[in-house]
N, C-alpha and C positions, 0 to 999 in steps of 0.2 A: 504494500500500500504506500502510496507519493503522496494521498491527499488526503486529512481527516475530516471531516468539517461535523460541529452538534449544534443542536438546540442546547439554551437557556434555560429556563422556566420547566419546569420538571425533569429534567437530563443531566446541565451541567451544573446550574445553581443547585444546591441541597435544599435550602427555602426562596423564598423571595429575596429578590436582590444579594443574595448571599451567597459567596461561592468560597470552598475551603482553601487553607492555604496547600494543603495537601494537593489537590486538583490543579493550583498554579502551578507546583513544582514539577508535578508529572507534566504538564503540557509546555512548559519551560525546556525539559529532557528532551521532550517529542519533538517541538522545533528546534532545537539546538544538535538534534541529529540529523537535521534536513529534512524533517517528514515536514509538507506545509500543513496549516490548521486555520479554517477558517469556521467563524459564525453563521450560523442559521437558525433564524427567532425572525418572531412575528413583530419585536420590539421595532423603533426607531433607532437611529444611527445616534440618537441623547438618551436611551436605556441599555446603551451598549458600551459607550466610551469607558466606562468607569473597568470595563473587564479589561479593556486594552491596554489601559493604565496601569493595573495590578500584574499583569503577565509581561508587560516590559518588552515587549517582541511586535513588531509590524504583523498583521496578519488582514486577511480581507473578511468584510461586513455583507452576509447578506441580510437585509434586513425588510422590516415590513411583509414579509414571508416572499421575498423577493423583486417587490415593486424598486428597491432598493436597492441598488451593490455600490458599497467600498470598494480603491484598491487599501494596498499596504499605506499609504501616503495618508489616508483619509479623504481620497477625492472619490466621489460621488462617478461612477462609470459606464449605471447602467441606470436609469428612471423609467416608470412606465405611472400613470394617474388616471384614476375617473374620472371623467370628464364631467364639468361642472354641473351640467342639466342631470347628468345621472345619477351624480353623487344627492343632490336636489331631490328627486324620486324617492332615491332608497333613504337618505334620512324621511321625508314626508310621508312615509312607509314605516319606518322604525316609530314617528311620534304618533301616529293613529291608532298605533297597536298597543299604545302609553307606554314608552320605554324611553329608555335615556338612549344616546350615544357619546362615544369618543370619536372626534373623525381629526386625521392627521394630512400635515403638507408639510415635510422634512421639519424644520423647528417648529413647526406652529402646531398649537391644538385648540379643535376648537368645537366649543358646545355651544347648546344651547341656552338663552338669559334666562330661564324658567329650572333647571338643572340644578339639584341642592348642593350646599358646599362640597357635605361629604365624600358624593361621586367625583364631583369636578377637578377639587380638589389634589388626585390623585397624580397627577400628571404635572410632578414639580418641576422636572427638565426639562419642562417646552415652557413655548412664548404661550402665554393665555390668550384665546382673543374669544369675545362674546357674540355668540349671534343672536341680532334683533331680531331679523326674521330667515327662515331657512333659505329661501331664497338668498341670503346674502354667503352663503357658502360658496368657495372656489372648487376647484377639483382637488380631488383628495389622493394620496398614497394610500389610504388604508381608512378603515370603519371597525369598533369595536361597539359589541353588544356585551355586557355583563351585568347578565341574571342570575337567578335560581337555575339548578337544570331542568325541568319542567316546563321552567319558560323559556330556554335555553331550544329544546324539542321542538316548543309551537314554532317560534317567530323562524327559526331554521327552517320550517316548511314552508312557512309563510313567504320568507325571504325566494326561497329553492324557486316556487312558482311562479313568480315574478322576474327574478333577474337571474336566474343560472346561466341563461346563456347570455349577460353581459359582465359580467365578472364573476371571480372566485369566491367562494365560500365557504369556508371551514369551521367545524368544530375546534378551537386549537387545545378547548379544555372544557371537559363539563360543565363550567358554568361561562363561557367565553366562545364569543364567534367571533370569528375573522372575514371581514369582506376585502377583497384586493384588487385590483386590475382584473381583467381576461388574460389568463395565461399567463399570470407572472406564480412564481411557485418557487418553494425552494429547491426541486431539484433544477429549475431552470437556470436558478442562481450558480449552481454548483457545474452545470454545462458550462454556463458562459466563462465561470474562474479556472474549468480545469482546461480550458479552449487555450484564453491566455497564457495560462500554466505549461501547455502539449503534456499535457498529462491526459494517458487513457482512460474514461469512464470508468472501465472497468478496475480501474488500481486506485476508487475511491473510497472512502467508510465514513459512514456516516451512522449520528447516533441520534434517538429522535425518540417520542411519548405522544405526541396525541396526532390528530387527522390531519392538521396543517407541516405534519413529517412526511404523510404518507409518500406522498409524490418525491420527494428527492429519495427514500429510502428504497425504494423501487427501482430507481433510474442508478445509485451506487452499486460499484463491482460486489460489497462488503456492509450490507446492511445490520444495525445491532436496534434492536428494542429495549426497553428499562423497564425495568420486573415490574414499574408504575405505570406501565405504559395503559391506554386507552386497550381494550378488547379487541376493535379492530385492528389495531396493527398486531397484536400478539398473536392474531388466530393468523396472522399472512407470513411477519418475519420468524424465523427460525434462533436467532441467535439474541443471546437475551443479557444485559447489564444488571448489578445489581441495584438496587434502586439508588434515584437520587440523594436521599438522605443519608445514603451510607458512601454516596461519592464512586459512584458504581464507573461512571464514564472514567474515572482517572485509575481504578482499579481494573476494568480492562485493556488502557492503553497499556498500563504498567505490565501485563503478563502479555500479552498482546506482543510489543514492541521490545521487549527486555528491557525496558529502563531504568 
């Protein structure tokens, strides 16, 4: 394997925003033996710096589940956005059905003026900006919904019949959906970087837990799941991590790579 690339958020972090120092040191080994290692999360390219920071090593960003790619440098290489009228629909869609959203455009986030602190809130590494009315939304990198899982089922279906075939739609976590471009996906990300890279597909691994992995975990030579993984990916990939909480992705590069 030449390329490793994981998920964030139940894979590499052990909780939220929290990643071990264990997990920097194995992945420190990993690139310092010339294996490349790159990001793949549903996050922005400002829920991702701080890892890059800790790991001390250049590596590329796919991000927004690949509406998004870094290179090493931190430049921006690959964009892809809803387009304003439709990013427009699908919120006017998300608020009929009384729901909040998050919708993003590289720094910026932005809700709506009616939206309580606590949810809004949550997005301290982007620029805040408020919308008066939906109509004053730009096109977006990405849309999150975060419910209950139950509501999590409805408004997924709801969403599926209406815009599947204009953009992506992921479960990324039982109580989280992801909406994205048409066609942008992590394994897309991972084409384009191991293109750049002339590295084979097939000499990729990747490590991943819920339905916005599925696609790049498919598309890697060397696919691993995490023992937390979502149902469907564990009944498709064969090879399994231990879970995130016990720092499974740095314990299988560890035996894995001899590091």
């Amino acid at each position: 394997m030449k390329l490793v690339v994981s998920d964030l958020d139940g894979t590499l972090f052990y909780k939220l925003n929290e990643v071990g120092d264990y997990t920097i040191e194995i992945l420190q080994k990993l690139i310092d033996k010339n294996i490349e290692f790159a990001v793949a999360s549903g996050r922005g390219k400002q829920g991702v710096d701080f890892l890059v920071d800790k790991l001390q090593r250049d590596v590329y960003l796919i991000c927004n589940n690949g509406a998004t790619i870094f290179d090493k440098s931190g430049k921006c290489i690959y964009e892809q956005v809803i387009p304003k009228e439709l990013s427009i629909k699908i919120l006017k869609t998300i608020r009929e059905n009384r729901l909040f959203f998050s919708s993003f455009y590289n720094e910026n986030f932005y809700h709506h003026k009616d939206d309580p602190e606590d949810y809004t809130n949550r997005r301290k590494t982007f620029k805040r900006n408020v919308l008066e009315k939906i109509e004053d939304t730009p096109a977006l990198n990405k849309i999150i919904i975060t419910e209950d899982e139950k509501t999590i089922l409805s408004i997924n279906k709801v969403l599926r019949e209406k815009y599947d075939n204009e953009v992506e739609i992921t479960i990324s976590d039982p109580k989280c959906i992801d909406i994205v471009p048409k066609n942008c996906s992590k394994g897309n990300g991972i084409k384009i970087i191991a293109d750049i890279l002339n590295i084979p597909i097939e000499e990729t691994m990747a490590f991943g837990d819920g339905e916005n992995d599925l696609d790049m975990l498919r598309k890697v030579g060397y696919p691993v799941v995490m023992e937390n993984a979502q149902e469907i990916l564990k009944k498709e990939i064969k090879n399994v991590a231990l879970p995130n909480s016990e720092e499974g992705v740095a314990k299988y590069l560890e035996k894995y790579f001899n590091l």
